[in-house]
N, C-alpha and C positions, 0 to 999 in steps of 0.2 A: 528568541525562541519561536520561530517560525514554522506556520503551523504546518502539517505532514500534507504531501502530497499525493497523487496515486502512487511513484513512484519510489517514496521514500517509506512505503509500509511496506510488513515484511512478507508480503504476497509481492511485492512490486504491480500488483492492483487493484489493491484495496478491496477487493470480491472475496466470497467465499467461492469455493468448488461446490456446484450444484451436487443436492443430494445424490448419494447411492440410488441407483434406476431398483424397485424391488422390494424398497421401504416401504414405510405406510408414508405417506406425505398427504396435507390437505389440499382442495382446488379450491382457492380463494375466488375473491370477486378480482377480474383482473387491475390492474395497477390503473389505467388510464380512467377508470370512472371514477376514479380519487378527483382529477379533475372536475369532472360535473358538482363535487360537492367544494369546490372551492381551489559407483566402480562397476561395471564390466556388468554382464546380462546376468549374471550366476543370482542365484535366491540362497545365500547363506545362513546358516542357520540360525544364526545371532550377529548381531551388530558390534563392528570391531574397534570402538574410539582409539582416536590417537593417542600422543602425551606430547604435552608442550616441547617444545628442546630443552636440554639441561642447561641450568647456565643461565637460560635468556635474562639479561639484563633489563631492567625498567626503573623511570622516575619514582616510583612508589609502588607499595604494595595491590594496590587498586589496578594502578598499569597493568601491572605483573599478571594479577588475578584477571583481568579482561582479554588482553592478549592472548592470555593457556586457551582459554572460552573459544579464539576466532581458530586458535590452531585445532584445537576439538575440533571443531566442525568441521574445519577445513580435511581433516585424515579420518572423519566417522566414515563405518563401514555401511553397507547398502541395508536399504527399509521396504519395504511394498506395502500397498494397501489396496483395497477392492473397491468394485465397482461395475457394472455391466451395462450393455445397450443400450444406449438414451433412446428416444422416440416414442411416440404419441401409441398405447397399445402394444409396448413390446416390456418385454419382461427382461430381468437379469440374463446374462449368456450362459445358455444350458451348462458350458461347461464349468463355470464360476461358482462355488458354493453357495449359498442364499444366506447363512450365516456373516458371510462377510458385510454385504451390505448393510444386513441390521445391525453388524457393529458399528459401522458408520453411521450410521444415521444415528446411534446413539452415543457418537462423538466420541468413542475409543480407538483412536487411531491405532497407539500399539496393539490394541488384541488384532484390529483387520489387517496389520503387517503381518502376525504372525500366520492367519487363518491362508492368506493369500499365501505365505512362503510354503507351507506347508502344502496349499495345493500342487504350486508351480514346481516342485520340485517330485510329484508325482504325477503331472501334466504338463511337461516343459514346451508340450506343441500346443498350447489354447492360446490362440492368437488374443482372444477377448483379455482372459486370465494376463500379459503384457501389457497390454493396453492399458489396463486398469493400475498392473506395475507403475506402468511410467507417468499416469497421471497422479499416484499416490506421493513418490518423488517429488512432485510440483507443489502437495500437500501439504508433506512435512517441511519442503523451504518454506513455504506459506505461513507455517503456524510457528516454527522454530528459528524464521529466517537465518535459513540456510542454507545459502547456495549451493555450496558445495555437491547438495543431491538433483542441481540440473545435468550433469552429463551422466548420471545413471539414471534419469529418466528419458533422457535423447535415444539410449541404446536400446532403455526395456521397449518405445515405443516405434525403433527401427526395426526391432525383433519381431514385435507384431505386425508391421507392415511386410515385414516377409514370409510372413505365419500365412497372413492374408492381406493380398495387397488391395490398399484402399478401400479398407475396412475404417466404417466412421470415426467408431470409438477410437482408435489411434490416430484420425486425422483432428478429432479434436482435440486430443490430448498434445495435441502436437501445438495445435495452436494455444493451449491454454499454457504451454511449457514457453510458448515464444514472445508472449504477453508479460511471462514474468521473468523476462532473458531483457525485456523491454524494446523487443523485435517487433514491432508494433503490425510494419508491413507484412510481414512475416504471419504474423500472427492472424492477420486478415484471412491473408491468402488461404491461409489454412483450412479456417474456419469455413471459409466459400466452398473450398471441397468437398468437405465435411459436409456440410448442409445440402452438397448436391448428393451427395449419397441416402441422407436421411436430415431431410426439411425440420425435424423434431428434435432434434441434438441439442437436451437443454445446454450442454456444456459450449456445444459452435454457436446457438446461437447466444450465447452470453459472450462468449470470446469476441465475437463479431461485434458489438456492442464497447467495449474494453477497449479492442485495438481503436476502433472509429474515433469513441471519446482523445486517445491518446494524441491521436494523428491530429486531434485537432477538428476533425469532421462534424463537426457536433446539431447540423440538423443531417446528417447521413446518422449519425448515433441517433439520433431521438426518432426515426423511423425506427432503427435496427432496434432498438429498444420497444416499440409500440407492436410491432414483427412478435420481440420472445416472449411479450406480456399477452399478446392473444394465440400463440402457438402451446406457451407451456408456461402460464401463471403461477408464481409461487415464489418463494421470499428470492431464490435469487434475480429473477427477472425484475419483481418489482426493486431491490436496491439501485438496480442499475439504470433504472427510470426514474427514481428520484434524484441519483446524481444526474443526471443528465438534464433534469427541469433545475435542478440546485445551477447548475452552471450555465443557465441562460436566464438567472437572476426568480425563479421562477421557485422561490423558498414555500409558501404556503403548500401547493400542490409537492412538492419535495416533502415534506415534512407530514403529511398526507398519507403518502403513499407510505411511507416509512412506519408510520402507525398502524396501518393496514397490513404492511406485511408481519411489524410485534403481533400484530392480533392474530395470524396465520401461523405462525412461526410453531411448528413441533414437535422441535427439538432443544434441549440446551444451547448448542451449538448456534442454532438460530436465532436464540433469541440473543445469546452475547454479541451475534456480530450485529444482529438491525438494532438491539440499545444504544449498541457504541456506535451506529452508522447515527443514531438521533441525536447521542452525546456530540458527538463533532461537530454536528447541524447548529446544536444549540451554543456549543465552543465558537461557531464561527460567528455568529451573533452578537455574542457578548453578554448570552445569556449566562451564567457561571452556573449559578446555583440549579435552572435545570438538567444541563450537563451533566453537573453531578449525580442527579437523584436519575438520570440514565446510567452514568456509566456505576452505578448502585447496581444498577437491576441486570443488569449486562454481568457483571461479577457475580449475583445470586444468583443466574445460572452457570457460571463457568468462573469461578475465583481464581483460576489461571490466567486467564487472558489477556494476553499481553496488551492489544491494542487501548481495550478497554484501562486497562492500569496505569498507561501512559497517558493517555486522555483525562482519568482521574485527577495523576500527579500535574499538569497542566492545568485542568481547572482548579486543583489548590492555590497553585501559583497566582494565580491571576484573582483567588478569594481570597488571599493574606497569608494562606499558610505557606510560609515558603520552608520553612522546616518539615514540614510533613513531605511538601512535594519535593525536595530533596532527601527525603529519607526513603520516599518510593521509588524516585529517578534512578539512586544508588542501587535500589534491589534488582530493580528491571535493569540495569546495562551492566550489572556482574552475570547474571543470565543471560543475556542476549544484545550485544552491544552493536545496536543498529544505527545508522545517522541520526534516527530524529530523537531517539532519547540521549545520545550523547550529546548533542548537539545544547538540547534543552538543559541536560544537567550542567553542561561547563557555562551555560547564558547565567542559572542562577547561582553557580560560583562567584561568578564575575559579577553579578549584582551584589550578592552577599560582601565582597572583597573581605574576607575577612583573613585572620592569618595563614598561608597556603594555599590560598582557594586561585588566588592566578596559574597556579602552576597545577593545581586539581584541574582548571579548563581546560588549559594546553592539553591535558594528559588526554580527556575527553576528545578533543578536534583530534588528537595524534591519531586515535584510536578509529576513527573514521578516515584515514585512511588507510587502516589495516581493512579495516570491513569491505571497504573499495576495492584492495585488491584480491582480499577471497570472494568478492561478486565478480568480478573481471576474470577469476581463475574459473570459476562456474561458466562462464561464454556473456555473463548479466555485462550488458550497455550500462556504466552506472554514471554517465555525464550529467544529469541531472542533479544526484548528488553529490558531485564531487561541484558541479559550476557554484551551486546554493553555498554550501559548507567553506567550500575554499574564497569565496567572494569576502566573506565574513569574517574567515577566523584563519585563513591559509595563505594560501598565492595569488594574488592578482592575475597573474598570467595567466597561469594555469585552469583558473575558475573561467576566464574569457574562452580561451580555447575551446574546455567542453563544453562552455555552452554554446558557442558557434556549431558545434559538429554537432549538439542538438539539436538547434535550431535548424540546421540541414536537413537530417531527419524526420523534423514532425513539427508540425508549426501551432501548437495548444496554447491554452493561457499563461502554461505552467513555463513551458520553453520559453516565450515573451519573457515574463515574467525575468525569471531567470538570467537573460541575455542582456535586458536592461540593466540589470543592478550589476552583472560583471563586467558592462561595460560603464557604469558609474562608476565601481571601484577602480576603473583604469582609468580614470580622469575625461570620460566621451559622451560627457552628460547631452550634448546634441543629438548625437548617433541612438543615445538612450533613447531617448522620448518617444519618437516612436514603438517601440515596443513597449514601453511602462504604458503608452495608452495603448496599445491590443491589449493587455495584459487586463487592462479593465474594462472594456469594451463590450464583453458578454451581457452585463449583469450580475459576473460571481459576487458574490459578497465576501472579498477579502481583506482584511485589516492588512494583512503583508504587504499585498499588491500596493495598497493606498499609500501606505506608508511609503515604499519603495518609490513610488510616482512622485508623489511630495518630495523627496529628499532629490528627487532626478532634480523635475521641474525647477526648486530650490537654489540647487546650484547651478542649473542652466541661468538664471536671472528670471524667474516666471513668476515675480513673487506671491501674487495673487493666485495663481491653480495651485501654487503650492500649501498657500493658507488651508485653500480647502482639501486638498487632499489629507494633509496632515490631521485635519479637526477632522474629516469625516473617519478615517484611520482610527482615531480615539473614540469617535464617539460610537463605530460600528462594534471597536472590542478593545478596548483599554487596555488589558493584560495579553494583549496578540503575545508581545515577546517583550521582558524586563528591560533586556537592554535598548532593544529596539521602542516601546513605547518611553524610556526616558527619553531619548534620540530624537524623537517627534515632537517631546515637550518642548525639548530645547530648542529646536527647529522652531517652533511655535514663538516663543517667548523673542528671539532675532530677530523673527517676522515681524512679532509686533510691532518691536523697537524700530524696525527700519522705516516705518508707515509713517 
């Protein structure tokens, strides 16, 4: 069960959408003195879901029931939601209702789909009123992971660049659409636009930030991040500055900032996503039991929230309950069957073994690659995880490939990472090494990584780096992944013997 990347949450990165511009929002102490203390452009009137195909055949009812879910998404009909002018002293866009935004900010997406449809359809020339379309689109894949509503937000946001060209709010919007397409260069460029139209663009200058980290640039991220934390202070700038000291090993000021921004935090919405940004924090530790009483608090504001629920059923796992965290896994990927919770739930099938449960897993890995190819119908790069998923529970081949054509792409710890173990699984544990050490080289504190490193190292003949990778794997977070920490064990217990 390996733990979620930017790329495998259902934003494709791991951020919220910076508030509605118009809201009440508070100005916090900025994030860095954490430090000092340690379809088609139409606005329809309702949304159209598809229906599975009649007939579709599957291994079990479960299949059956997840696949109807990717085909939903995949034929749901168009959503909008609001949003107006970022920048330092500027208000909502005149033409934009003010009501919208305060539905957002008090985290009811559907009401601001409908307030925006209603407008756009009696204002089909508000360039802003598109803009905010097409970043709403970006929203609801975010929150429902969904790709399917990236090419209606490509179009609401080409709408408004012809409404008005080179208008900010649509060049950010553009880059926050290419961040989670996982256009990463893309995404930059955007953003640089953006920002040269309006230096205060909480939403560019967070994209900016997002693609950097992804690209791997990560002291250009930790500028770009120190950048949105003294331009436009507040829960989103600060998450994106704790990840970014988190991935230069830099956990205390990470965890810091993360508290800082709970204490700023709103809205509902804010406070489930920075509980569940501490929850993971503390998930990657190997801390269980505070995790938990995060992603507690992250649910009592928002008891929907997916991230949070998965993070839950994760730290049950890894506190004993493996029944509960399989009775949650189950509920989250009959709603929303994304890589990292399928992935998780077929790992503790395969732990469980019990009668059926092999072929529960398969059912699970099959099911990501359905998800794979409704993110790749959306425009979404999803090499990352297809390389991870398939390395483990799929094709050999095919896990090498994407992640070479990642690795092309963006040179992060996640891609290393990645590139190594599908070149371990293809028998190139030399070729590996190299990348399993980028892969931990920052400082991240990863059990995966280590683990991944160990088993490289292991089978190259390194017996000694691999003692320690493996122990320190276990001792950083024991429950990283069921099958994966018995794996380690084993590794461990061969090593001994061979001394």
């Amino acid at each position: 069960m390996p733990p979620r990347t930017n790329d495998s949450a259902p934003d494709g990165g791991g951020h919220p959408v910076p508030p509605a511009p118009g809201a009440e929002t508070t100005r916090p102490v900025r994030a860095e003195h954490a430090r000092d203390t340690g379809r088609g452009d139409e606005v329809p009137g309702a949304a159209a879901p598809g229906r599975p195909a009649a007939g579709r055949r599957a291994r079990g009812l479960r299949l059956l029931s997840c696949a109807a879910l990717l085909a939903v998404a995949a034929s749901a009909g168009a959503v909008a939601v609001g949003g107006g002018r970022d920048g330092a002293g500027a208000g909502a866009a005149d033409a934009a209702p003010a009501a919208v935004a305060g539905v957002l900010a008090g985290g009811d997406l559907g009401a601001g789909i409908r307030s925006l449809q209603a407008h756009l359809r009696a204002q089909p020339k508000d360039a802003a009123g598109w803009a905010t379309l097409g970043t709403a689109y970006v929203e609801q894949a975010r929150t429902q992971g969904d790709p399917s509503r990236y090419p209606q937000a490509e179009r609401a946001l080409r709408r408004s660049l012809a409404l008005d060209p080179g208008n900010d709010q649509a060049l950010a919007g553009q880059a926050a659409l290419a961040a989670a397409r996982h256009d990463f260069t893309g995404a930059l460029a955007y953003a640089d636009r953006a920002l040269e139209r309006n230096p205060y663009s909480e939403r560019a200058l967070c994209s900016r930030v997002d693609a950097l980290v992804e690209l791997g640039r990560y002291e250009e991220a930790g500028a770009a991040a120190t950048t949105a934390d003294r331009r436009r202070p507040g829960v989103p700038a600060f998450t994106r500055y704790a990840y970014v000291r988190e991935l230069r090993g830099d956990v205390r000021t990470a965890r810091e900032v993360l508290r800082r921004a709970l204490g700023s935090a709103a809205s509902p919405a804010d406070v489930a996503y920075v509980a569940t940004a501490l929850g993971q924090l503390a998930w990657n530790l190997g801390d269980h039991g505070a995790a938990l009483e995060h992603y507690a608090r992250a649910l009592a504001a928002d008891d929907d929230y997916l991230p949070a629920l998965e993070g839950r059923a994760r730290a049950q796992a890894a506190s004993g309950d493996r029944a509960g965290a399989v009775a949650a896994l189950e509920r989250i990927v009959a709603r929303s069957p994304l890589p990292g919770p399928l992935v998780a739930l077929g790992e503790l099938y395969e732990d469980r073994d019990g009668d059926g449960d092999r072929a529960r897993a398969r059912d699970q890995y099959a099911l990501v690659d359905a998800w794979t190819a409704l993110a790749r119908a959306g425009g979404v790069d999803a090499g990352l995880d297809t390389a991870l998923a398939a390395a483990d529970h799929g094709d050999a081949g095919a896990a090498l490939r994407a992640a070479r054509a990642e690795w092309d792409r963006r040179h992060s710890v996640h891609t290393a990472d990645a590139l190594a173990w599908a070149l371990h699984v293809n028998g190139r544990d030399e070729e590996a090494l190299p990348y399993a050490r980028r892969a931990t080289a920052t400082g991240y504190r990863n059990a995966a990584f280590l683990y991944h490193r160990g088993v490289i190292e292991k089978a190259a003949g390194r017996d000694g780096a691999a003692r320690r990778s493996l122990t320190a794997a276990l001792e950083l977070n024991p429950g990283f992944s069921p099958t994966g920490a018995r794996t380690a064990r084993a590794a461990l217990k061969e090593l001994g013997a061979a001394r």
